[in-house]
C-alpha positions, 0 to 999 in steps of 0.5 A, a space after each residue: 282335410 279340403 281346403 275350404 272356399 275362403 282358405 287361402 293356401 299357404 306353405 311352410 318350407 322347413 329347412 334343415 336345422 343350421 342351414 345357411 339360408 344367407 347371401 354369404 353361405 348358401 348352401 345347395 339346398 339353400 338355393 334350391 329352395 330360393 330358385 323356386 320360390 322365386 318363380 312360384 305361383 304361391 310365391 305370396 303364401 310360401 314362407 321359409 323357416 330355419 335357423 342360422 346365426 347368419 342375417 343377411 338372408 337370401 329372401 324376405 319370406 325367410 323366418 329365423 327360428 331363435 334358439 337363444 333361450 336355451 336353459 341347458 348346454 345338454 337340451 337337444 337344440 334340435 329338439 328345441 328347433 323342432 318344438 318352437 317350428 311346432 308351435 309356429 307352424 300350428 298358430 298359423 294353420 299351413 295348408 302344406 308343410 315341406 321339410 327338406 333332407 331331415 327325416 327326424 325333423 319329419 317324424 316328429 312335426 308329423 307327431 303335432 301337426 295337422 297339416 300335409 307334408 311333402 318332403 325333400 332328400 337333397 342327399 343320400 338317404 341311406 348315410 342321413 338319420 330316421 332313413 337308413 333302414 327299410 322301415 324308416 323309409 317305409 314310414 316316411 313314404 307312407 306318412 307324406 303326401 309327396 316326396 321329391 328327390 333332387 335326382 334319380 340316383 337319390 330316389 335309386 338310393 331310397 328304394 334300395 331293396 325297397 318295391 319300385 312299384 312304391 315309385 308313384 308317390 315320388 318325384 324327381 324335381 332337379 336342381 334347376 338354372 335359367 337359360 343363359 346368353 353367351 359372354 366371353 370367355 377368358 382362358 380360366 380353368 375353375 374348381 367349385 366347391 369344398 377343398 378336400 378328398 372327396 370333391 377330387 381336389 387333390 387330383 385336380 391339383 396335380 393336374 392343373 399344375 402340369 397344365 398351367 405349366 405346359 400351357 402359359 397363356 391359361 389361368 385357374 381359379 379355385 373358389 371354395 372352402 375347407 374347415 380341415 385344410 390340407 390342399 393347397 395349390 400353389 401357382 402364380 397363375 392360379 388364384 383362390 376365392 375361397 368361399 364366395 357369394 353365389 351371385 359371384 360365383 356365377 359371374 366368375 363361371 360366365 368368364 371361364 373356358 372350362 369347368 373340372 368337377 372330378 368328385 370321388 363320392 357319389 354326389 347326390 346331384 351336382 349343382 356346380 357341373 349344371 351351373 358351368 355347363 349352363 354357363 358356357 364352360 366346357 365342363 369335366 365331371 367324374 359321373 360319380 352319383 347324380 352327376 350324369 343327371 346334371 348335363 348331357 354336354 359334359 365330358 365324363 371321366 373314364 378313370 378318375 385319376 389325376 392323368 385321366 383330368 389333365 388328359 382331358 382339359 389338355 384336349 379341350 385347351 388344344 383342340 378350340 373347336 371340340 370346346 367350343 361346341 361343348 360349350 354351345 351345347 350346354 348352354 343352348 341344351 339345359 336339361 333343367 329350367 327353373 321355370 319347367 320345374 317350378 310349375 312342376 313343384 306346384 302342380 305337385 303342391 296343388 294335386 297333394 291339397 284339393 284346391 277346392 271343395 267339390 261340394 261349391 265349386 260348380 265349374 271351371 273344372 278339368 275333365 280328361 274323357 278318355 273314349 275312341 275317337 275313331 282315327 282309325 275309321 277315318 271319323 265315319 262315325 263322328 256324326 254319333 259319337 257320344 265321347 264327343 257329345 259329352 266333350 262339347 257338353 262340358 265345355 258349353 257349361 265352363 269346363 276345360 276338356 283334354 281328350 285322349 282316344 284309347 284305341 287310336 293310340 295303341 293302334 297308331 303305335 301298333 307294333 307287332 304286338 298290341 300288348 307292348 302298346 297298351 303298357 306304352 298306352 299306360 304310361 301316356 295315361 299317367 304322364 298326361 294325368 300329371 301334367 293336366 291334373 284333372 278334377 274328373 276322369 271320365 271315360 266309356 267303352 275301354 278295355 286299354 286303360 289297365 286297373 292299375 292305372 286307375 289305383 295310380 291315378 288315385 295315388 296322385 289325386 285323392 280327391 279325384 272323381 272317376 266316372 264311367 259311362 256305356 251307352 250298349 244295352 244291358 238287356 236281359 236275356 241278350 247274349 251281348 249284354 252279358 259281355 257288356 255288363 262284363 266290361 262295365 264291371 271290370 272298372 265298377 270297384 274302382 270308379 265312383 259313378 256309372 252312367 248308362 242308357 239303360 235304367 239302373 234296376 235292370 242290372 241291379 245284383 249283376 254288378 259290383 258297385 250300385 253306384 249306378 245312374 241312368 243317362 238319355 243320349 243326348 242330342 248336340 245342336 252340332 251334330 243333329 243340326 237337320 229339320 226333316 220336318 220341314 223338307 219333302 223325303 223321298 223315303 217314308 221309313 228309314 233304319 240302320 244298322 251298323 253294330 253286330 253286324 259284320 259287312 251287312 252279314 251276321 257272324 256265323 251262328 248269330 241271330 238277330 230278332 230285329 232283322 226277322 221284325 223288319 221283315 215282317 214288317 215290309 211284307 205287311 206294308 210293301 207299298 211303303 218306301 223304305 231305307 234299310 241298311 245294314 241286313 240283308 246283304 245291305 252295307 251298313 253306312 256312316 258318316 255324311 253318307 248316312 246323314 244323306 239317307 236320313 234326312 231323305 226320309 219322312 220317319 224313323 224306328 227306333 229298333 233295338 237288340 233284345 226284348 224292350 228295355 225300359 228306357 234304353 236309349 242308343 244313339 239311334 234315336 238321338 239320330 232320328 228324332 234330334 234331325 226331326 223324323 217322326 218317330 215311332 218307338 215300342 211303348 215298352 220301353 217307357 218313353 211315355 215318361 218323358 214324351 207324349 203321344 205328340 211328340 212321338 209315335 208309340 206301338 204296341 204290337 206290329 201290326 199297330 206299327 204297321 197302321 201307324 206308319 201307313 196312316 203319317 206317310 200319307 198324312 204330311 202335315 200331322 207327321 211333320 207337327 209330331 216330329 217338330 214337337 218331338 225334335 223340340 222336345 228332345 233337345 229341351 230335355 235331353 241336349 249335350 250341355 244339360 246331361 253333360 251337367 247332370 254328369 257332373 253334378 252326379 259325379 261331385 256328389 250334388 243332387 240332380 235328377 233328369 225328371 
């Protein structure tokens, strides 16, 4: 399912049957759900359902589902709560549909609704029905797009003897306040939440009143209530709520010094520590299930007993400075804004439900190109860097880039091992995969970015396009081609287009995927910015080689035609002035420097490894020919299609490259006219920004052609 042009993107949020979604009784789940919406960017589009008998609810988009037409005491009402949202929610055709903490409730909209699902556990999954078993948190993982936990100890929880390795489907979103200024304080303890055994009252009851009794100037609050009372505190200075509107709570919270959250059971998050830390109260809490997760500034109970809270809060009462500065931390250093996590939630929403369709949609897109950048080299090669070409490419056609260089960053993080940094390298991908969300993920000559990461980055985004280029030659009977063809069929089975500078017959059965297009190298008005043809070279022929080639020196046991060529060649023509780097104990050069040497001279070759390939395009002759060099080319490789005679000097043997460029160094006029047609013609078919498109037009899956 896509999301049409004209859709708008709506969101039903499904609140637990019963749940108090009111001013007066607002649960957590109740308030998480409003904080964020509230903040939302499909605040407009985002409407909340439930049931509760309370009217004053805590939003307008709120929808109360009317169960009053029940026929039967016996009729399951929440069968009959999910039955009419099953009726709403496919009247109005949801793009998304998020259902918090009632897998059941999952299960059986999943059965009679079309859209997608994300579902939210604010609780324990193993103690709520339809997720206690392995089997049912299987289903649930795999019948939803996303699910989102209110914290790690939840999620811990789920995948209880369940593969981690399933994490990359889930999210942890907290529960999550705005920053707050300072107030003044009172000398008020306070106590939120239900009165009972299990929130720790009884503890805190015995030992507030050995503190209020020791310390006469201080005062305490208890805001909560409980169906089965059987707690009571009883103090002159100590005064009970009850059960009391959020807005006031807050309030209450700015006013008092310290905060005790001594719960026994394992609390799934802990909103009260999060609100009284944020706040300003020195708070207490036992660290009990998610609670840890809620504050980095809280003290944490080493025993939970009433000696271990009284301890405590008597240290914080007598020692002003240690509670001041608890106070000042939790306040300055909130772990979780609502605005953070809010963009986080729809990022989400966004990455589970295409926001377009690929097929319309022609710009504005995100592309993350993933290529070495050449940090470590000090940027000697950025006056050829394809990476960078493709980069100016998309955003001269609207598109918004974010670069990331592989091998810069496992060796800028280099420790004693490459590999530890290529598993850290992994998770920077998946982290800048999800905070950029990209609609493209193209990348070339990489072997750091690990097969699973690619599957992952599929689990996150499924309408993701991956494209991969190598500009290397694939020639037959080249012993690099093999390793390189190696490479390319490394990612083949996991991305969706392949891009080389070699035309796609010439690989055809050495790879597993046939999903392969030829692309020239393009020239970038940036980068080829030189007119040769209208200076005075000193140089006739200049050539260089950098790759394959070790310090101007072939490896040991190593052969390469191109240097045997050229040597032939300077003895046919000595009288020639040539400009050779690379052999013969000549260092190669890059860089300004070798854009020094190139533009000295009035010609180039295009040379190339190997036996000519048709239509094998490198780097060099974008070099050459995009600075406005006469060029001269074997007419082998099948440039005849795309350049006449006019605009570039084919050969056919060496001696014919020998009378060729014997007869343009001495004829001025006529070298300089073909380069300037060949510059032009260069960057009329073949520039950054129309290749660039064509990439992209391939990679959505819209018809294009270079010819």
């Amino acid at each position: 399912m896509i999301l049409q042009k004209n859709q708008i993107f709506k969101i039903a949020t499904i609140l637990p049957y019963k749940e108090n979604y009111s001013t007066d009784k607002a649960s957590a789940t109740s308030l998480w759900v409003t904080e964020f919406y509230k903040n939302s960017k499909f605040k407009k589009n985002n409407f909340i359902y439930g049931h509760t008998k309370l009217k004053k609810y805590l939003t307008k988009n709120y929808i109360n589902i009317n169960l009053k037409n029940l026929k039967s005491k016996i009729k399951s009402t929440t069968n009959e709560y999910a039955n009419k949202l099953i009726k709403e929610l496919n009247s109005k055709n949801y793009s998304i549909i998020e259902i918090h903490n009632r897998p059941q409730l999952l299960f059986k909209l999943l059965e009679k609704t079309k859209s997608r699902f994300i579902f939210y556990f604010h609780n324990d999954p193993i103690s709520m029905k339809g997720s206690k078993t392995i089997s049912e948190r299987l289903k649930i993982l795999n019948s939803v797009e996303k699910l989102i936990f209110v914290s790690e100890w939840v999620r811990d929880r789920f995948f209880l003897d369940i593969d981690k390795k399933l994490q990359t489907k889930t999210e942890v979103v907290y529960p999550s306040v705005h920053k707050q200024k300072a107030t003044k304080k009172q000398k008020n303890i306070i106590f939120v939440g239900r009165l009972n055994h299990s929130k720790g009252y009884d503890l805190f009851k015995e030992a507030l009143l050995k503190i209020l009794d020791e310390f006469p100037t201080w005062n305490a609050y208890s805001l909560g209530d409980e169906d089965r009372r059987s707690i009571f505190i009883s103090h002159s200075r100590h005064k009970e709520f009850g059960f009391i509107n959020h807005k006031d709570t807050l309030n209450l919270l700015n006013k008092s010094e310290i905060a005790v959250v001594p719960s026994r059971w394992n609390e799934p998050f802990g909103r009260t520590a999060l609100e009284a830390s944020s706040r300003g109260c020195a708070t207490i809490i036992s660290g009990r299930g998610g609670l840890k997760e809620t504050t980095d500034d809280a003290v944490i109970l080493k025993r939970l007993d009433t000696n271990s809270i009284y301890l405590e809060i008597k240290k914080l009462i007598k020692n002003p400075y240690k509670r001041k500065k608890i106070q000042r931390n939790g306040r300055k250093n909130v772990k979780h804004l609502i605005k953070i996590n809010t963009k986080l939630i729809d990022q989400i929403r966004e990455n589970c439900f295409p926001r377009f369709n690929v097929n319309y949609i022609k710009n504005k897109l995100k592309i993350i190109n993933l290529y070495n950048q050449g940090q470590k080299l000090n940027h000697r090669l950025f006056n050829i860097s394809l990476g960078k070409k493709f980069t100016n490419g998309f955003v001269r056609n609207g598109h918004d880039v974010l670069e990331i260089s592989d091998r810069d960053y496992v060796r800028n993080n280099k420790s004693f091992s490459l590999i530890p940094n290529r598993n850290n390298f992994q998770n920077f991908l998946l982290e800048s995969f999800k905070n950029y969300n990209p609609d493209i993920f193209f990348f070339g000559h990489t072997k750091n970015l690990t097969l699973d990461t690619l599957d992952k980055f599929r689990s996150i985004n499924k309408n993701l396009v991956i494209s991969q280029w190598n500009e290397d030659p694939v020639m037959p009977g080249l012993n690099y081609s093999k390793h390189n063809i190696s490479n390319i069929n490394f990612y083949a089975d996991l991305v969706d287009h392949n891009f080389i500078t070699t035309h796609p017959s010439i690989i055809k059965n050495k790879v597993n995927n046939k999903n392969f297009h030829f692309f020239f190298v393009p020239v970038d008005k940036n980068i080829e910015r030189f007119h040769v043809y209208k200076l005075r070279p000193k140089n006739d022929l200049f050539y260089a080689m950098s790759h394959g080639v070790n310090r101007a020196t072939l490896k040991q046991g190593t052969e390469d035609t191109r240097i045997n060529f050229l040597d032939k060649l300077v003895k046919k023509i000595p009288q020639i002035k040539y400009d050779f780097y690379g052999f013969s104990n000549k260092q190669p050069i890059w860089g300004s420097e070798f854009n020094n040497a190139l533009i000295n001279s009035k010609m180039g070759l295009n040379l190339s490894r190997g036996k000519p390939t048709r239509y094998y395009s490198s780097n060099r002759i974008a070099s050459i020919m995009g600075n406005g060099l006469l060029t001269f080319i074997d007419k082998k490789v099948g440039l005849s299609d795309f350049f006449n005679k006019n605009e570039i000097i084919f050969y056919s043997s060496i001696n014919d490259l020998s009378d060729k460029i014997k007869f343009y160094s001495k004829n001025d006029k006529i070298r300089s006219k073909i380069a300037k047609n060949g510059k032009s013609k260069y960057f009329k078919l073949f520039n950054e920004t129309k290749i660039s498109k064509y990439i992209i037009d391939i990679s959505l899956g819209n018809k294009s052609s270079l010819f």
